[in-house]
C-alpha positions in Angstrom: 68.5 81.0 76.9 71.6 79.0 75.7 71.0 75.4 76.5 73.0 72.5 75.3 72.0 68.9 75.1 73.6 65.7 76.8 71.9 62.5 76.5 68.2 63.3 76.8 68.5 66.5 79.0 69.1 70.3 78.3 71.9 71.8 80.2 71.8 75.4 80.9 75.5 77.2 80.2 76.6 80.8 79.8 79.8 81.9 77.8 81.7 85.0 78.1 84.7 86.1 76.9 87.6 84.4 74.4 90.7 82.4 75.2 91.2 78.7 76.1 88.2 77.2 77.5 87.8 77.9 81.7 84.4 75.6 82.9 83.0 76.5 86.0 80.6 73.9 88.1 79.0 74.6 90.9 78.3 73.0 94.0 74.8 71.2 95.7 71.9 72.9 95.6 73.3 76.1 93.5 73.8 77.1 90.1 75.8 79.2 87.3 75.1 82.3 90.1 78.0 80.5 92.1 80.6 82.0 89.5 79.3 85.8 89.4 82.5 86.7 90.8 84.6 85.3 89.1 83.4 86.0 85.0 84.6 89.2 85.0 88.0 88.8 85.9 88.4 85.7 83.9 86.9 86.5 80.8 89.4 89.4 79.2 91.7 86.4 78.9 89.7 83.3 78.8 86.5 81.4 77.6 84.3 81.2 81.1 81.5 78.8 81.1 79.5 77.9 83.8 77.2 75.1 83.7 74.1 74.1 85.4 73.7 70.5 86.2 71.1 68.2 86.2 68.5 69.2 88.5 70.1 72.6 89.4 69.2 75.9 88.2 67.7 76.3 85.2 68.7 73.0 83.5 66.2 69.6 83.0 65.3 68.0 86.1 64.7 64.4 84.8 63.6 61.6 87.3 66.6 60.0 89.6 68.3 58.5 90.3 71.3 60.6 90.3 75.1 59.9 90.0 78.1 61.2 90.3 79.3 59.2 86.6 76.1 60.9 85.0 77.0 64.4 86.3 80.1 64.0 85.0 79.1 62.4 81.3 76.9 65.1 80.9 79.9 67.7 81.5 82.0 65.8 79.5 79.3 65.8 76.8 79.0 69.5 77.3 82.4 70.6 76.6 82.3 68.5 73.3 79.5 70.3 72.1 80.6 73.6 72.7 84.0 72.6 71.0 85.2 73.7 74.6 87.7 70.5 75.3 90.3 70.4 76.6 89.2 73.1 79.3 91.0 74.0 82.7 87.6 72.7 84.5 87.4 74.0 88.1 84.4 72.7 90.9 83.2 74.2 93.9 82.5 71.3 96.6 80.3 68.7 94.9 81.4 70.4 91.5 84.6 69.4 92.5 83.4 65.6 93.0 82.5 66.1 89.5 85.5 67.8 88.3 87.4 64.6 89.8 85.5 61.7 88.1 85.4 64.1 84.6 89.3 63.9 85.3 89.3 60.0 86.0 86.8 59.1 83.2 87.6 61.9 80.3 91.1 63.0 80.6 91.9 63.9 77.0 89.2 66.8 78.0 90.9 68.7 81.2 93.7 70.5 80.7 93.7 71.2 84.4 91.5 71.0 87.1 90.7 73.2 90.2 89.4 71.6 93.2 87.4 74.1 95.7 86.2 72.4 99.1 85.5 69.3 98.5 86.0 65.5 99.1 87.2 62.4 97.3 85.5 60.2 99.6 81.8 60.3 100.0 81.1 56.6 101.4 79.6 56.4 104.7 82.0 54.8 107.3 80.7 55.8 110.7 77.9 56.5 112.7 78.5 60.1 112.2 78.6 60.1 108.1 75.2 58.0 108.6 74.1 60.7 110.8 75.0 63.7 108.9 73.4 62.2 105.6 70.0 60.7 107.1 69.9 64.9 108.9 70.2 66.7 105.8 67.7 64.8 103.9 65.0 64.6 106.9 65.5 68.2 107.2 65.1 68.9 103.8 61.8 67.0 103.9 60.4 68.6 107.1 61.7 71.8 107.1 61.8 73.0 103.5 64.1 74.3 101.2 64.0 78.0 102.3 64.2 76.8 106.1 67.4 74.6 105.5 68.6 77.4 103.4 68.5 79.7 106.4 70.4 77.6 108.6 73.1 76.5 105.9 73.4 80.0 105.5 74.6 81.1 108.7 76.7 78.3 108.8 78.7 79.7 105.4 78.2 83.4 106.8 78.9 83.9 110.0 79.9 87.6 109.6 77.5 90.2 111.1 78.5 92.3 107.8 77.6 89.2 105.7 73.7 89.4 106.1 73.8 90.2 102.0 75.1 87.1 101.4 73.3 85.3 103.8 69.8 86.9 102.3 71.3 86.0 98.8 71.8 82.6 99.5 68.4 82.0 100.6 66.8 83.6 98.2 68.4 80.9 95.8 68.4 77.9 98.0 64.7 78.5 98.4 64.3 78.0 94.2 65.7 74.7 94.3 63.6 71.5 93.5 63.0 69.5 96.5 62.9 66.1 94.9 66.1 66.7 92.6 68.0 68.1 95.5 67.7 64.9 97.7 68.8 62.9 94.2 72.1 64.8 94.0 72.3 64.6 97.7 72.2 60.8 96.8 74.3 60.7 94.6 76.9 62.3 96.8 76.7 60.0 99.6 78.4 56.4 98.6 80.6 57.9 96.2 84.2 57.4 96.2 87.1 58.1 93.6 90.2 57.3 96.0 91.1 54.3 94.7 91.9 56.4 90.6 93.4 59.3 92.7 96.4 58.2 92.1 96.0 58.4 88.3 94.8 61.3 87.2 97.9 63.0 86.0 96.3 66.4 85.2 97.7 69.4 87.0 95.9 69.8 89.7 95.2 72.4 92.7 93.2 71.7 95.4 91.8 74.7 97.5 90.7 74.6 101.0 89.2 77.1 103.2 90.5 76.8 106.7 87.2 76.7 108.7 85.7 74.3 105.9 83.4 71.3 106.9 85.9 68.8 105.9 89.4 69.5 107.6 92.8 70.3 105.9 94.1 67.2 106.6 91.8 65.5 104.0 92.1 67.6 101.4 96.5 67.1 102.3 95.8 63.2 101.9 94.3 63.9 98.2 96.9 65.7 97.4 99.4 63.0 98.9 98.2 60.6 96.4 98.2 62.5 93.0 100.6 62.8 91.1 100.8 66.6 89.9 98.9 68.1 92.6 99.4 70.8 95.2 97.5 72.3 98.1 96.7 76.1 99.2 94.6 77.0 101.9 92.8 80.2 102.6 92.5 81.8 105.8 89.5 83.3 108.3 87.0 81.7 105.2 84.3 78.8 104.4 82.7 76.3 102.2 81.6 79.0 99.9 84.9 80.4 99.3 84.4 81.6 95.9 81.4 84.2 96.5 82.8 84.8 100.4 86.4 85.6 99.3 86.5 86.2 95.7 89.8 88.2 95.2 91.7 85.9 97.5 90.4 83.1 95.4 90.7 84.8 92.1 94.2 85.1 93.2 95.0 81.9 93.7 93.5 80.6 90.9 94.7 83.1 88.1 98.5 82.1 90.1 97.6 78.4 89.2 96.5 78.8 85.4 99.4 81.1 84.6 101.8 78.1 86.0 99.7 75.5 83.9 100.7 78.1 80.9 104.1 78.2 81.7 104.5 74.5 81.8 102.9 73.8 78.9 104.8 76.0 76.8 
């Protein structure tokens, strides 16, 4: 299995396909698997990688703690090694956390960057952010990976014709170290990049489902605040976006990196 090394840990990658470099990375408490839909269509015309991070899938699972910076190091890292840099870099919820601090921290090494679902603000101002983080990790701890998974996954899949993906997705959840989990979890609550929003220039895309956990609005106030991005939102889907509605996200993506092209030429 292709693994490549950042600091003291093996990451596990695939790499299909030829072109300029397109890096996939997935969200909590999932893997490379996230991208299955999306290698295929990519990789006539680009370089798809998809990365497993720290404690996910099948890369290292050193001791925590975890942090946002060191998820995005080790990317940064990554793409070096594989002579993959600059790369259009696009992250799935907490993959997106880590597609924004690669952005603020390593510039030189996105070309563009596709934000799927996620947050720039992570710190815990209310009652109700305290409430929501001290939940998920009790659960976790209580209940199990497999029985979280089962619940997160009706909450993704609501569908009656979505029991596949609902089976699927707890299958993998249930794979997942407990102790690393809860690390990244971690390192997810606290963290913040609003305040270097404002300067990363990269082109930039930010894609929200319309029944996501976090509301329109937020991703709208990103978006606000940097300088070359815009917003599309997707209708009647989820936080998993990606595996839920590939074609309608494949769309929107492959729309976005043939603008980047255009531009740059």
């Amino acid at each position: 299995m292709p693994y490549c090394r950042a600091d003291d840990v093996r990451l596990y990658y695939e790499n299909e396909g030829t072109g300029p470099p397109l890096l996939f990375v997935h969200g909590l408490g999932s893997s490379t698997r996230d991208w299955h839909e999306q290698v295929g269509p990519f990789a006539e015309h680009y370089r798809v990688l998809r990365i497993d991070l720290r404690g996910h899938g099948r890369s290292d699972r050193p001791e925590g703690p975890y942090r946002m910076a060191t998820f995005a190091r080790e990317v940064a890292v990554a793409l070096q090694r594989l002579d993959a840099a600059p790369a259009h870099v696009v992250g799935l919820s907490m993959g997106g956390m880590v597609a924004l601090q690669l952005a603020a921290d390593a510039p030189r090494l996105v070309r563009s960057l596709v934000v799927v679902n996620s947050a720039a603000d992570m710190r815990l101002h209310t009652w109700r952010d305290v409430w929501f983080y001290l939940s998920r990790r009790t659960a976790v701890q209580v209940l199990g990976m497999r029985r979280v998974g089962r619940i997160i996954a009706h909450r993704l899949f609501v569908k009656p014709e979505q029991e596949a993906l609902r089976r699927e997705f707890v299958r993998r959840w249930a794979e997942n170290d407990k102790q690393a989990y809860l690390w990244s979890v971690d390192a997810i609550m606290g963290w913040s990049i609003v305040d270097r929003l404002p300067s990363i220039t990269t082109p930039t895309l930010l894609v929200s489902s319309d029944h996501d956990y976090t509301p329109v609005s937020e991703k709208n106030r990103i978006a606000a605040v940097m300088p070359r991005a815009d917003l599309a939102v997707v209708e009647d889907a989820r936080h998993a976006l990606p595996v839920e509605k590939p074609d309608a996200f494949n769309a929107l993506l492959r729309a976005f990196l043939d603008r980047v092209g255009r531009e740059e030429r």
